[in-house]
C-alpha positions as CSV (number, residue, x, y, z in Angstrom):
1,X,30.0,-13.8,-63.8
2,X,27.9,-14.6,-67.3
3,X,24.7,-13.7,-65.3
4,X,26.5,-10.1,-64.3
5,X,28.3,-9.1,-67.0
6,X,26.4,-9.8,-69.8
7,X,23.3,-7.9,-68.5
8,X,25.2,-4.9,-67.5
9,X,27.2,-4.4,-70.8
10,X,24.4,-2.2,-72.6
11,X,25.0,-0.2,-69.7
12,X,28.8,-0.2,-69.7
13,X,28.9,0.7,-73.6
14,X,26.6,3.2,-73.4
15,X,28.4,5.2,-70.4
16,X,31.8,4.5,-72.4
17,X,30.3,6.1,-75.6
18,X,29.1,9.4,-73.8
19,X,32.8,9.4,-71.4
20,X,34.2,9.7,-75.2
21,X,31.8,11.7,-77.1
22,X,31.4,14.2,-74.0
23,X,35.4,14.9,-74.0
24,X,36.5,12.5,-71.1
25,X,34.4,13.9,-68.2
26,X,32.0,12.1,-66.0
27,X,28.9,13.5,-64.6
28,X,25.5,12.7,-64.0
29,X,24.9,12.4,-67.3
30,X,27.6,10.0,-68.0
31,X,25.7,6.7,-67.5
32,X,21.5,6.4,-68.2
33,X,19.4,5.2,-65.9
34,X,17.1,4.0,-68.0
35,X,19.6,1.6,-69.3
36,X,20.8,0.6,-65.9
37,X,17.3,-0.4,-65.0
38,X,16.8,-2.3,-68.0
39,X,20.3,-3.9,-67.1
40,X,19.1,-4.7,-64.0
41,X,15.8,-6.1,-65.1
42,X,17.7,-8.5,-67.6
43,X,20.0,-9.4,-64.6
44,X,17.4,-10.7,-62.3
45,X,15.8,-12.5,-65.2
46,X,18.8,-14.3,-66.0
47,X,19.4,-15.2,-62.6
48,X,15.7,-16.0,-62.0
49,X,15.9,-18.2,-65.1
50,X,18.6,-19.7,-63.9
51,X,17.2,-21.0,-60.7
52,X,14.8,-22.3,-62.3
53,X,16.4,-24.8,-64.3
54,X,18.9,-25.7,-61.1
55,X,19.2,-28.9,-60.2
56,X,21.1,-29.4,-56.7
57,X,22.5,-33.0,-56.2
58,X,20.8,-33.2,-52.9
59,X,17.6,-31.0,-52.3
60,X,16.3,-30.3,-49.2
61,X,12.9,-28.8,-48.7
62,X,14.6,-26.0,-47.1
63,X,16.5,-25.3,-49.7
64,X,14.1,-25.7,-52.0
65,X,12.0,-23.5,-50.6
66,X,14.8,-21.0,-50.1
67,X,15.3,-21.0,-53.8
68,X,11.8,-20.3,-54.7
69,X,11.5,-17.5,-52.8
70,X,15.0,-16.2,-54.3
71,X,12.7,-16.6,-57.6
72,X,10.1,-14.9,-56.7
73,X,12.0,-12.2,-55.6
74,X,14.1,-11.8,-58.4
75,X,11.2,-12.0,-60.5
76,X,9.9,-8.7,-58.7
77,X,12.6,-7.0,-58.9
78,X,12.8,-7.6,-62.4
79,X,9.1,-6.6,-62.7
80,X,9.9,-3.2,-60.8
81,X,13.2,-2.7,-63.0
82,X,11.0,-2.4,-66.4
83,X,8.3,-0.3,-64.7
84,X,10.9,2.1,-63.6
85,X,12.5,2.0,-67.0
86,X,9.3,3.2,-68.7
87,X,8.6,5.8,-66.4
88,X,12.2,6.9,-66.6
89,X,11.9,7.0,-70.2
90,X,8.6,8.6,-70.5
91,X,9.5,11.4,-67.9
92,X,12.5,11.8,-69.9
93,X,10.7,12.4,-73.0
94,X,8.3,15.0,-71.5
95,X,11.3,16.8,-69.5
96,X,12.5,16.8,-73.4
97,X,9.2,17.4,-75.6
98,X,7.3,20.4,-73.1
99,X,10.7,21.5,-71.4
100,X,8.7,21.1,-68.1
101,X,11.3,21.5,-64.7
102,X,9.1,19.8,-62.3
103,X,9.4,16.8,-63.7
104,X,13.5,16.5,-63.9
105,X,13.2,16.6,-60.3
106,X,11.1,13.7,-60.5
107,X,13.2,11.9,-62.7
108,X,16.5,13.0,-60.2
109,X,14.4,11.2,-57.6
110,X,13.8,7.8,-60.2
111,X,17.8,8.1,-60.9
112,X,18.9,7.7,-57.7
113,X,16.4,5.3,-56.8
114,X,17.8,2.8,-59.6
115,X,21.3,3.5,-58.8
116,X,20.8,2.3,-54.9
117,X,17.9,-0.9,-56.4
118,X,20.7,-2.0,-59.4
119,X,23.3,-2.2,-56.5
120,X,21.1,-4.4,-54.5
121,X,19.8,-6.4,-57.3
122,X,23.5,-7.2,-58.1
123,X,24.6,-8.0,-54.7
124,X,21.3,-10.3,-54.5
125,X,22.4,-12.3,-57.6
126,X,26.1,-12.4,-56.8
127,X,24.7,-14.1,-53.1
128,X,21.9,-16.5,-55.1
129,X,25.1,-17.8,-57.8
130,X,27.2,-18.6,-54.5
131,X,24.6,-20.2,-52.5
132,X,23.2,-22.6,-54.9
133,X,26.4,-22.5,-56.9
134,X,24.8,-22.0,-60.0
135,X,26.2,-22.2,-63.2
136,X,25.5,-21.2,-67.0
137,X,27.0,-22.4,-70.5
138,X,27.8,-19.1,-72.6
């Protein structure tokens, strides 16, 4: 759970903060995006990290080549996370700055985009820690 929940607690605090500031109600608005994909992108480094420095008792080449590819793929989707962070980011700073509509549109189409890619980079981690039984010291 270390690899989970410490990644995701920006995210957490951050929709907790605006659930209390914005009178108890949750809406779109609620939770950031940009701060869920940089959750994410800190999740699949931790966990890329982590397989890394695994050391099975018995290591086949199978599984060892199972784990590098669960690398390699966490490592691009942590690659992806801080791209779409920065374009998050920066279309939410022009939305902001020239008060140009187009572009929230754009950004509706980033937010739901991370929403559905932090869900399967969390199932993806929560499958690589029970497979190779991974585990961290806090």
């Amino acid at each position: 759970m270390v690899h989970i929940a410490f990644p995701l607690v920006p995210f957490l605090i951050e929709g907790v903060i605006r659930y209390l500031v914005f009178d108890a109600s949750v809406s779109w608005t609620t939770f950031s995006s940009a701060t869920l994909a940089m959750s994410s992108g800190l999740l699949c480094l931790f966990v890329s990290q982590s397989l890394l420095t695994h050391q099975p008792i018995t290591l086949s080449e199978q599984e060892t080549e199972r784990m590098i590819g669960m690398v390699y793929a966490f490592s691009i989707l942590a690659i992806v996370s801080f791209v779409l962070f920065g374009a998050v980011v920066l279309l939410s700073a022009l939305i902001e700055k020239a008060s140009l509509n187009g572009f929230s549109e754009i950004k509706a189409e980033f937010d739901s985009f991370i929403l559905v890619g932090s869900s399967v980079s969390i199932l993806l981690s929560i499958y690589a820690q029970r497979s190779f039984k991974l585990r961290t010291a806090v």
